[in-house]
PyMOL Python script that loads the backbone (N, CA, C, O; Angstrom):
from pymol import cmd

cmd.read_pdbstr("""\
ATOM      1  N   UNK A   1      95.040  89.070 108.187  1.00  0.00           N
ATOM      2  CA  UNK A   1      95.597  89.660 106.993  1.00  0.00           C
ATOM      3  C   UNK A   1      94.518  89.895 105.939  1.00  0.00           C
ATOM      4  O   UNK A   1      94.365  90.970 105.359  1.00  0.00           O
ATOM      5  N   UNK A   2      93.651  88.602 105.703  1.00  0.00           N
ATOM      6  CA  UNK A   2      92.783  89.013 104.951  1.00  0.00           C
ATOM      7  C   UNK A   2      91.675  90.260 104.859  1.00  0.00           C
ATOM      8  O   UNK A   2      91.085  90.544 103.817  1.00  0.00           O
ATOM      9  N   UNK A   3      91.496  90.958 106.134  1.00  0.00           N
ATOM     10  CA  UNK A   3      90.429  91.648 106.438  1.00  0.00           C
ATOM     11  C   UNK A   3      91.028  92.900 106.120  1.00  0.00           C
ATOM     12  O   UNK A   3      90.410  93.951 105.956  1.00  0.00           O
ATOM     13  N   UNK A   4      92.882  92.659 105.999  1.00  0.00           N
ATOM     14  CA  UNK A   4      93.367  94.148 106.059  1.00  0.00           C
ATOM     15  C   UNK A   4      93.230  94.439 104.573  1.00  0.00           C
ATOM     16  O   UNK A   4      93.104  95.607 104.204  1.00  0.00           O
ATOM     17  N   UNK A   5      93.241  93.791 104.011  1.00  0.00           N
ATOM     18  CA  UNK A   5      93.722  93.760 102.267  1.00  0.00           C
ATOM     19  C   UNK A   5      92.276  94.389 101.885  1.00  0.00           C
ATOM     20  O   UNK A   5      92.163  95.346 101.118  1.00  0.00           O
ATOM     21  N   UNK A   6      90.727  93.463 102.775  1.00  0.00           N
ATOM     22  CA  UNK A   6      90.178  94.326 101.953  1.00  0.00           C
ATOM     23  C   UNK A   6      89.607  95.725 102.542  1.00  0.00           C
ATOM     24  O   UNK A   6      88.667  96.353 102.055  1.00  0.00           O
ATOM     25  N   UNK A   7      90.150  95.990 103.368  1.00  0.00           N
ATOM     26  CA  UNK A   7      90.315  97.305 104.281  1.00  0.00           C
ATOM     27  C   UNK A   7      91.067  98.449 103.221  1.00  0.00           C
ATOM     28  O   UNK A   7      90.733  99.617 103.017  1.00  0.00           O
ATOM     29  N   UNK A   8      92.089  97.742 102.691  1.00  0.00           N
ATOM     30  CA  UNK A   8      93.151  98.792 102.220  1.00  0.00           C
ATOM     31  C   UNK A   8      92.368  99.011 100.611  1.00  0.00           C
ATOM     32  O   UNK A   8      92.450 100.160 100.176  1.00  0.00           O
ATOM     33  N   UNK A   9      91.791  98.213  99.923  1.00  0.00           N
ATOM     34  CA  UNK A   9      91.437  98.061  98.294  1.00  0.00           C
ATOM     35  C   UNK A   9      89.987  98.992  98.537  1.00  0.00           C
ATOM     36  O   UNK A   9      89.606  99.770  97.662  1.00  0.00           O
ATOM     37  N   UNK A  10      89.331  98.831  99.670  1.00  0.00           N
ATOM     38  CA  UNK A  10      87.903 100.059 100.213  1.00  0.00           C
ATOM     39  C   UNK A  10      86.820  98.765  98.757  1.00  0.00           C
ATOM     40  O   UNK A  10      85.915  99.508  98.378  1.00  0.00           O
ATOM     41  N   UNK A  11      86.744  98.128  98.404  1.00  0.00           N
ATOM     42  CA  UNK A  11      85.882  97.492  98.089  1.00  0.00           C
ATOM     43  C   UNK A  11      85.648  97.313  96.641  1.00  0.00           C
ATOM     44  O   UNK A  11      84.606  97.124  96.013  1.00  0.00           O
ATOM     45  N   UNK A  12      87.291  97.457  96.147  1.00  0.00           N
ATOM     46  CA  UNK A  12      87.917  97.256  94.915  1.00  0.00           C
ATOM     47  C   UNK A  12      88.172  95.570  94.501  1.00  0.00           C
ATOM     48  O   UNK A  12      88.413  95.115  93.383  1.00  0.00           O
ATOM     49  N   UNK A  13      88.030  94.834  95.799  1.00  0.00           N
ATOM     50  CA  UNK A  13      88.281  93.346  95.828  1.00  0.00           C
ATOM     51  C   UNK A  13      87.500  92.469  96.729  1.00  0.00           C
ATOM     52  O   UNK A  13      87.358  92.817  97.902  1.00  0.00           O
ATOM     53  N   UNK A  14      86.980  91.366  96.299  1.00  0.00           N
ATOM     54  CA  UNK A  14      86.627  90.630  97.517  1.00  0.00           C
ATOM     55  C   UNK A  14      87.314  89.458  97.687  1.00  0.00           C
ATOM     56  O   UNK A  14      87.386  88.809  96.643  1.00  0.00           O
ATOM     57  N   UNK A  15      87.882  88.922  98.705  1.00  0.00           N
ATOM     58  CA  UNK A  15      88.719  88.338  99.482  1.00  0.00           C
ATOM     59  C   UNK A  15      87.690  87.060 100.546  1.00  0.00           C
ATOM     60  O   UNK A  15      87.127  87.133 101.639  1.00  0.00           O
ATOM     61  N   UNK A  16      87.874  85.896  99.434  1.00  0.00           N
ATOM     62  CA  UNK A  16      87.407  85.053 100.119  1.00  0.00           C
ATOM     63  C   UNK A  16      88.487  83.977 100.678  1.00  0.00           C
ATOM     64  O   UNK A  16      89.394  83.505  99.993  1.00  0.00           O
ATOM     65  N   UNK A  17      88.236  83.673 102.032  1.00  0.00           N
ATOM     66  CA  UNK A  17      89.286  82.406 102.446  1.00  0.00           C
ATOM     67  C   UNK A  17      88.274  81.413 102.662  1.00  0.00           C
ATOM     68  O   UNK A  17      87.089  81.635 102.911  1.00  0.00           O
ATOM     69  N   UNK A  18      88.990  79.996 102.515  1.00  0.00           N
ATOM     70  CA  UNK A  18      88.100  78.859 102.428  1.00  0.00           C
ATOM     71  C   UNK A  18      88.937  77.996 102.555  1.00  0.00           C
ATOM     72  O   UNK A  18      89.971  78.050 101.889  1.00  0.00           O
ATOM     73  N   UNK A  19      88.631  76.694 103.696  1.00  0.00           N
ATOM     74  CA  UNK A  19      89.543  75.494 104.112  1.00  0.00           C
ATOM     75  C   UNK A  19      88.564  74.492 102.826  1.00  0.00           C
ATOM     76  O   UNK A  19      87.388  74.222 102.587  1.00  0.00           O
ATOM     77  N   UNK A  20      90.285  74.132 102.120  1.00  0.00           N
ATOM     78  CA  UNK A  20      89.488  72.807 101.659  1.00  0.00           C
ATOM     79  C   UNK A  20      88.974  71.848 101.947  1.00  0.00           C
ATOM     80  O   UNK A  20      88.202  71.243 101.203  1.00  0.00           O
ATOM     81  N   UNK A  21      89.294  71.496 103.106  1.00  0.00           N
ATOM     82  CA  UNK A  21      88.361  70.201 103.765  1.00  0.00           C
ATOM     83  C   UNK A  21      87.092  70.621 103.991  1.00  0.00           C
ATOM     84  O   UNK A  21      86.214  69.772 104.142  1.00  0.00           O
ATOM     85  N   UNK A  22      86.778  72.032 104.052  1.00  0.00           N
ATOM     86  CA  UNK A  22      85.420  72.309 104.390  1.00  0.00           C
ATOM     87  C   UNK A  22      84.421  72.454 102.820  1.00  0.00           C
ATOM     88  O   UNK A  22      83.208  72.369 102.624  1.00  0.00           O
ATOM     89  N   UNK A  23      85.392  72.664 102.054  1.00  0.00           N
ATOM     90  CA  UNK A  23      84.984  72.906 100.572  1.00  0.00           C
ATOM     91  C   UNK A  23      85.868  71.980  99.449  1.00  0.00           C
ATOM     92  O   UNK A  23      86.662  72.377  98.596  1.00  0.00           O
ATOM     93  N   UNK A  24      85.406  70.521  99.789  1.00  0.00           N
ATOM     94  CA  UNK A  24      86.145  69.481  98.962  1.00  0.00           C
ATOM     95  C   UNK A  24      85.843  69.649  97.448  1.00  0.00           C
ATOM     96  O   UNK A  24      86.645  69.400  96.548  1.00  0.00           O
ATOM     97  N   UNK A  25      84.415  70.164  97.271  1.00  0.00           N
ATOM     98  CA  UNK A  25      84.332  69.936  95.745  1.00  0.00           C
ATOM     99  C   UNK A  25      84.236  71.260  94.915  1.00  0.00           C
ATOM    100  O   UNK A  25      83.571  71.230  93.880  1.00  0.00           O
ATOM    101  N   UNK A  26      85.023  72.737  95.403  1.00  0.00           N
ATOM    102  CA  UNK A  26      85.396  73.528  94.883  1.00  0.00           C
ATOM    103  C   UNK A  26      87.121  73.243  95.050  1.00  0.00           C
ATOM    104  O   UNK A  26      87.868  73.929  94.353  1.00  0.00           O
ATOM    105  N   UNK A  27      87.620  72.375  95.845  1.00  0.00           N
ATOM    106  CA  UNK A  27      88.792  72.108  95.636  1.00  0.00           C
ATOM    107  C   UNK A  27      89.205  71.589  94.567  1.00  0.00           C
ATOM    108  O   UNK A  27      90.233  71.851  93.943  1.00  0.00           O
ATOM    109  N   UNK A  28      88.321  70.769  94.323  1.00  0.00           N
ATOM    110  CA  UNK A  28      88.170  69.604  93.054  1.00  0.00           C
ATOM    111  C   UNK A  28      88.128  70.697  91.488  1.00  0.00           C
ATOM    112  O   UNK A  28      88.773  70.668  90.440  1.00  0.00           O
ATOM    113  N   UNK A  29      87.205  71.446  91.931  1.00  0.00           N
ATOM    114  CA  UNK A  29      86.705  72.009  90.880  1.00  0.00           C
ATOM    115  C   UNK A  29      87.750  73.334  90.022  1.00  0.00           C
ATOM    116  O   UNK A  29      87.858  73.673  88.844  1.00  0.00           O
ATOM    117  N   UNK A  30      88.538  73.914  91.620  1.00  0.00           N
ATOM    118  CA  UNK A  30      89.475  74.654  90.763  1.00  0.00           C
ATOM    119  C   UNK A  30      91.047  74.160  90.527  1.00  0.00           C
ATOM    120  O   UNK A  30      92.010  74.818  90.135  1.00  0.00           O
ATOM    121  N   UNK A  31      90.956  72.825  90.892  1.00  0.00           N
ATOM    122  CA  UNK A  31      91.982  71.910  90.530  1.00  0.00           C
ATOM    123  C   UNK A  31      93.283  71.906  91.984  1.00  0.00           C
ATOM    124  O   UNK A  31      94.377  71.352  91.876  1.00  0.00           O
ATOM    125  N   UNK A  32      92.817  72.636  93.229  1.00  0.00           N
ATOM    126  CA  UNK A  32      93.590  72.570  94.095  1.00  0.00           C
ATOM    127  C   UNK A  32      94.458  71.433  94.402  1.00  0.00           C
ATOM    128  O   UNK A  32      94.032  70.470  95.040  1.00  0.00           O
ATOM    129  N   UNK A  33      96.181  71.541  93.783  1.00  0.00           N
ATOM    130  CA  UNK A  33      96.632  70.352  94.341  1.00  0.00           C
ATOM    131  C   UNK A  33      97.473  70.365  95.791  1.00  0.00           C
ATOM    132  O   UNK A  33      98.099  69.464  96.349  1.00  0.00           O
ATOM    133  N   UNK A  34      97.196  71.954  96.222  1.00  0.00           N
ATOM    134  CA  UNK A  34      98.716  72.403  97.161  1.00  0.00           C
ATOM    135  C   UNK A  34      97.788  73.594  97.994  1.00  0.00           C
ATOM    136  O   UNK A  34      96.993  74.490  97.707  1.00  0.00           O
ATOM    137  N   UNK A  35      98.311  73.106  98.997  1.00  0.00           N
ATOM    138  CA  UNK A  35      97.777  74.089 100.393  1.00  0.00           C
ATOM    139  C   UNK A  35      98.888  74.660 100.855  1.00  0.00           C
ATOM    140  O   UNK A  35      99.892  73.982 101.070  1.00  0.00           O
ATOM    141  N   UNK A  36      98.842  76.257 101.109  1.00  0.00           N
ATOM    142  CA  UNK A  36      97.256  77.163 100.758  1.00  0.00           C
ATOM    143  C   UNK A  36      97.690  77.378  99.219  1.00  0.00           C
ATOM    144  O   UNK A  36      98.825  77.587  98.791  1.00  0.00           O
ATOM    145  N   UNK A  37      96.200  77.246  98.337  1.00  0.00           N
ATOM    146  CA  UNK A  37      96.642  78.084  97.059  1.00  0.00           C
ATOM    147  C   UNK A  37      95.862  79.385  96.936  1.00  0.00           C
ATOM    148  O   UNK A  37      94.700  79.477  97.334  1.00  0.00           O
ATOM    149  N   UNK A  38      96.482  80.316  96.414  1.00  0.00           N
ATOM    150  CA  UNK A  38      95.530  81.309  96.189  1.00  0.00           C
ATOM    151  C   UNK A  38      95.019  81.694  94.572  1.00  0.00           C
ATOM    152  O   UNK A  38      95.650  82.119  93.604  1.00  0.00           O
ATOM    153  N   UNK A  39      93.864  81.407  94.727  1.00  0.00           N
ATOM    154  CA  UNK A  39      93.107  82.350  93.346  1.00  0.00           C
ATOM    155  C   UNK A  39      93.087  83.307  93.048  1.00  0.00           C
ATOM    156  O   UNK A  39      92.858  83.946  94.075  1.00  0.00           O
ATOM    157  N   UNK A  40      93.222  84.292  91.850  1.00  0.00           N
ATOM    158  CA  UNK A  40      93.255  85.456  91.783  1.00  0.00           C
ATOM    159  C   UNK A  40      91.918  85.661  90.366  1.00  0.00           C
ATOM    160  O   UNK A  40      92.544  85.743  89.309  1.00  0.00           O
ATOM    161  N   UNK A  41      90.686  85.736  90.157  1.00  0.00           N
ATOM    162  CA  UNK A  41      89.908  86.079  89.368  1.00  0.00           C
ATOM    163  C   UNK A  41      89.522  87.081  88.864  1.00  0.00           C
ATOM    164  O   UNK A  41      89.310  87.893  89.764  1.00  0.00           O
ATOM    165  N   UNK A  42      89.217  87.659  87.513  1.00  0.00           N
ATOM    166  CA  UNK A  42      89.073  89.064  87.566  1.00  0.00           C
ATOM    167  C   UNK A  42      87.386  89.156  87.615  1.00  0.00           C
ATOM    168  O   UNK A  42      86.684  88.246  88.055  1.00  0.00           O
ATOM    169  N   UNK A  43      86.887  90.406  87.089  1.00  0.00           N
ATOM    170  CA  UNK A  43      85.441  90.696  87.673  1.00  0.00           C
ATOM    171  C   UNK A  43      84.364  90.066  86.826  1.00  0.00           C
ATOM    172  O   UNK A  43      83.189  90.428  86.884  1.00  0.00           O
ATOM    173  N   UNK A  44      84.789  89.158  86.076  1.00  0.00           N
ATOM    174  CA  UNK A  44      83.988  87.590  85.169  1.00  0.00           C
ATOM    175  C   UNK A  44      83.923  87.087  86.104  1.00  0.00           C
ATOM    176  O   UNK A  44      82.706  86.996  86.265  1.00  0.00           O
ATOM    177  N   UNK A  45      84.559  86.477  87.241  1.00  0.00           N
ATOM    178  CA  UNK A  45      84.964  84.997  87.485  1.00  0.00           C
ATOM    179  C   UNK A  45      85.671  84.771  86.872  1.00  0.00           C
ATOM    180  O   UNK A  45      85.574  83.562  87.087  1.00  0.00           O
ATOM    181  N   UNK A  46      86.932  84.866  85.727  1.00  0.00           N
ATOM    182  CA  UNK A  46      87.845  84.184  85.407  1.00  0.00           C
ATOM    183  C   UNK A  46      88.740  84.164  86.093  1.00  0.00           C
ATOM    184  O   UNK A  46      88.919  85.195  86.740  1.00  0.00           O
ATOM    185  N   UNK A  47      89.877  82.839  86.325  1.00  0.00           N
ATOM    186  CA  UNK A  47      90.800  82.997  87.030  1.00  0.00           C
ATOM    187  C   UNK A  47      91.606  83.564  86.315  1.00  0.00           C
ATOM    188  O   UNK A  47      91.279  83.747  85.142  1.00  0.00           O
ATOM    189  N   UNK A  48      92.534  83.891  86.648  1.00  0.00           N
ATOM    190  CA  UNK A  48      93.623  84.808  86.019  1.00  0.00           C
ATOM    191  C   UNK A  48      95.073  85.044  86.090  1.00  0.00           C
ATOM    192  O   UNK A  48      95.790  85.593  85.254  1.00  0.00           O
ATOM    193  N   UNK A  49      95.507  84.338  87.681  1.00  0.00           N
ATOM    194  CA  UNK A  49      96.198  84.154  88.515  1.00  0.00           C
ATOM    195  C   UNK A  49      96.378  83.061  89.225  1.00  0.00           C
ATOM    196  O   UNK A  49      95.335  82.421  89.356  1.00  0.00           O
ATOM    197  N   UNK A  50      97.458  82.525  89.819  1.00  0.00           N
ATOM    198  CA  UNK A  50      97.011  81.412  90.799  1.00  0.00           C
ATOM    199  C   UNK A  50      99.015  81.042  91.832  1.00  0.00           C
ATOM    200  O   UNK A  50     100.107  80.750  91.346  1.00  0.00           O
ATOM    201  N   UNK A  51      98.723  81.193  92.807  1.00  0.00           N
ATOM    202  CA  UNK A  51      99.895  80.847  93.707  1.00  0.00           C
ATOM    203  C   UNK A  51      99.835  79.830  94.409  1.00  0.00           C
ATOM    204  O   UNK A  51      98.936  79.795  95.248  1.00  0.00           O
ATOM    205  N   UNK A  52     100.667  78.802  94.309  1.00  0.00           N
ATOM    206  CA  UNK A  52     100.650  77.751  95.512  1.00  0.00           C
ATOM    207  C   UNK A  52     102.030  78.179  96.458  1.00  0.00           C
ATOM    208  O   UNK A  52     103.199  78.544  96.323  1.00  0.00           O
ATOM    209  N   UNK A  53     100.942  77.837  97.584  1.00  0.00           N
ATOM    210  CA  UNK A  53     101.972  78.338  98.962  1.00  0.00           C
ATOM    211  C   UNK A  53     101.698  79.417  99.658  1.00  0.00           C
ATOM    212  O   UNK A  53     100.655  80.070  99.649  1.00  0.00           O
ATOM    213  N   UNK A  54     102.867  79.624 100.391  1.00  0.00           N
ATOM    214  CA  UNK A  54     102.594  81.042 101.277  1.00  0.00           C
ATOM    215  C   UNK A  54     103.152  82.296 100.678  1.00  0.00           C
ATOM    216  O   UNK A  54     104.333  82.477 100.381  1.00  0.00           O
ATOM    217  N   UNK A  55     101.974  83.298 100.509  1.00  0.00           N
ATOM    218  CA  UNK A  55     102.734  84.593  99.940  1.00  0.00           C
ATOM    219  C   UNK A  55     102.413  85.762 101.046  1.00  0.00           C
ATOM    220  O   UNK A  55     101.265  85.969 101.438  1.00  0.00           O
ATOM    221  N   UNK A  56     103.394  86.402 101.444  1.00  0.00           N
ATOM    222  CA  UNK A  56     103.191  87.429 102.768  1.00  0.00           C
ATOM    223  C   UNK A  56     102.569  88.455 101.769  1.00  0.00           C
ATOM    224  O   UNK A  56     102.730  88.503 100.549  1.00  0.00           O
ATOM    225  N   UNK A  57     101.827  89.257 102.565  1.00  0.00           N
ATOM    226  CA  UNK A  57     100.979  90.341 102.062  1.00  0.00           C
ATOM    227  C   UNK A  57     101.484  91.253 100.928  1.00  0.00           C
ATOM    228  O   UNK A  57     101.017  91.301  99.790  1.00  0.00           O
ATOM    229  N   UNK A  58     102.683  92.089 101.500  1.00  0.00           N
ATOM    230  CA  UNK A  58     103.376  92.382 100.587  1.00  0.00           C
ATOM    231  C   UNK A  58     103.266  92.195  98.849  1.00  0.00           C
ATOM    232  O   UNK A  58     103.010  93.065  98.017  1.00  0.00           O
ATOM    233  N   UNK A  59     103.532  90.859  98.659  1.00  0.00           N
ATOM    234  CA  UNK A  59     103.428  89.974  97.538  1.00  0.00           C
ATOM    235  C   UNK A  59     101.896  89.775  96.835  1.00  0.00           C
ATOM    236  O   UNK A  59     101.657  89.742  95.628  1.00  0.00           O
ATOM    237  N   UNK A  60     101.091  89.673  97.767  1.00  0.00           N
ATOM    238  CA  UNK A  60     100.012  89.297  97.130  1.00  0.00           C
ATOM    239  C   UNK A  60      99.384  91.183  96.599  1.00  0.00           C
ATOM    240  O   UNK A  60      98.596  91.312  95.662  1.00  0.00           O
ATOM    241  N   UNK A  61      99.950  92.484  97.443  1.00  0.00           N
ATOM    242  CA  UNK A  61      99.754  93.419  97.130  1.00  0.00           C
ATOM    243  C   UNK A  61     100.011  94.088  95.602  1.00  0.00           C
ATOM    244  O   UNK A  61      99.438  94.895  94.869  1.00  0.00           O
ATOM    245  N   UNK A  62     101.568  93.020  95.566  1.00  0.00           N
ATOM    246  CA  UNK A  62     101.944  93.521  94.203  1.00  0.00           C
ATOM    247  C   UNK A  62     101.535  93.106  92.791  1.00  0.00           C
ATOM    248  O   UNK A  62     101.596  93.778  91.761  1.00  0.00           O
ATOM    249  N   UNK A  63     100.966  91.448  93.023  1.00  0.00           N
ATOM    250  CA  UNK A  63     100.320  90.763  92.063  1.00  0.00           C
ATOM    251  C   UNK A  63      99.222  91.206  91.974  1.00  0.00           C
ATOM    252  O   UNK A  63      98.804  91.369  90.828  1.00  0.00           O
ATOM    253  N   UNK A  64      97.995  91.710  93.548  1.00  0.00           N
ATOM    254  CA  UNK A  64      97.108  92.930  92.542  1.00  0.00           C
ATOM    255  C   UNK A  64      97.448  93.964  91.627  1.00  0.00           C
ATOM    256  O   UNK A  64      96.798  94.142  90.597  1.00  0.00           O
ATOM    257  N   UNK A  65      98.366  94.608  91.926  1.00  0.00           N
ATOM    258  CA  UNK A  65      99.048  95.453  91.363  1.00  0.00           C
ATOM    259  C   UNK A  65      98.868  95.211  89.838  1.00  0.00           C
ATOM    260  O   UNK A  65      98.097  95.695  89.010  1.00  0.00           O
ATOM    261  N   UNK A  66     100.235  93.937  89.744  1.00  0.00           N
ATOM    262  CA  UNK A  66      99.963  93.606  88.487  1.00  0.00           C
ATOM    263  C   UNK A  66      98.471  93.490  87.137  1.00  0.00           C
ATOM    264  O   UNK A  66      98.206  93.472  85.935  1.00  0.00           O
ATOM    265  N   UNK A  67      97.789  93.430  88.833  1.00  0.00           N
ATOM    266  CA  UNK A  67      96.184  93.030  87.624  1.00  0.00           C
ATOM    267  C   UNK A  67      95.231  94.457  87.630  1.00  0.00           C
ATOM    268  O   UNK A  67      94.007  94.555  87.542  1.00  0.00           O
ATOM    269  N   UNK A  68      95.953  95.195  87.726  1.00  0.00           N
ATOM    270  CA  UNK A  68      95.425  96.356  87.419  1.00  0.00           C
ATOM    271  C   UNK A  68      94.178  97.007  88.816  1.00  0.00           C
ATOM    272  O   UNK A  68      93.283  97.852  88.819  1.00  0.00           O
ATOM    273  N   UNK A  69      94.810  95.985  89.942  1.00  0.00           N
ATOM    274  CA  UNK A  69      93.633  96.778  90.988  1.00  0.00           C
ATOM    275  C   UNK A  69      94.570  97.357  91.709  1.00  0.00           C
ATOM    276  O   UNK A  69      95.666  96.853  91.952  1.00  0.00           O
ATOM    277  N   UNK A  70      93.994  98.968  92.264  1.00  0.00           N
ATOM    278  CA  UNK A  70      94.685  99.604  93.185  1.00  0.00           C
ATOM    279  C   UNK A  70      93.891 100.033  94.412  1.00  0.00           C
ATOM    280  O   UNK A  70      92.673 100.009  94.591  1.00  0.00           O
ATOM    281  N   UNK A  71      95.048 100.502  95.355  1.00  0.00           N
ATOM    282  CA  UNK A  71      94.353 100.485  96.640  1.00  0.00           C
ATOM    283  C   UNK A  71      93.246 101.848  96.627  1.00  0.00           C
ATOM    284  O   UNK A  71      93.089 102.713  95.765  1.00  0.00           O
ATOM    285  N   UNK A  72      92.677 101.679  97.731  1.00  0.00           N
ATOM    286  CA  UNK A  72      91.684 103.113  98.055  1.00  0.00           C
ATOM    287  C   UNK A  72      92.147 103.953  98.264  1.00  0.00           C
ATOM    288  O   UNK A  72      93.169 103.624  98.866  1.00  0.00           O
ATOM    289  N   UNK A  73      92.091 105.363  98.142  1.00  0.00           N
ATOM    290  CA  UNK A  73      92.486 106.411  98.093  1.00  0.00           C
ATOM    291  C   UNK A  73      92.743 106.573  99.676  1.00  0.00           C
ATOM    292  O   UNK A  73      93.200 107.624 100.123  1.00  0.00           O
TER     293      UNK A  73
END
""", "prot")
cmd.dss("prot")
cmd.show_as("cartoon", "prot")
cmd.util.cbc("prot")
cmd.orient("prot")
């Protein structure tokens, strides 16, 4: 899923996945209390967004949405 999202945005987004056990002290750091969470940052690094749980693609399409990124032409 992830590869499609940034397939569909053409390089409007980058889409990182990361197991917290493999990355304990960015877990720490962005306060992860719930697996999976997702971050949503804008083009600072600020976060901006944030979901705990599972969101089907769909969903996570529309909360870009919300943040003002759209897909590739």
């Amino acid at each position: 899923m992830w590869e499609s999202l940034r397939d569909e945005y053409g390089g409007r987004l980058n889409v990182v996945y990361l197991l917290e056990r493999d990355h304990p002290l960015l877990g720490m750091r962005y306060q992860v209390r719930s697996i999976p969470t997702l971050l949503f940052f804008d083009k600072a690094g600020k976060e901006v967004r944030r979901h705990q749980g599972m969101l089907p693609a769909e969903e996570i399409r529309k909360k870009l949405t919300e943040l003002g990124v759209r897909q590739a032409p």
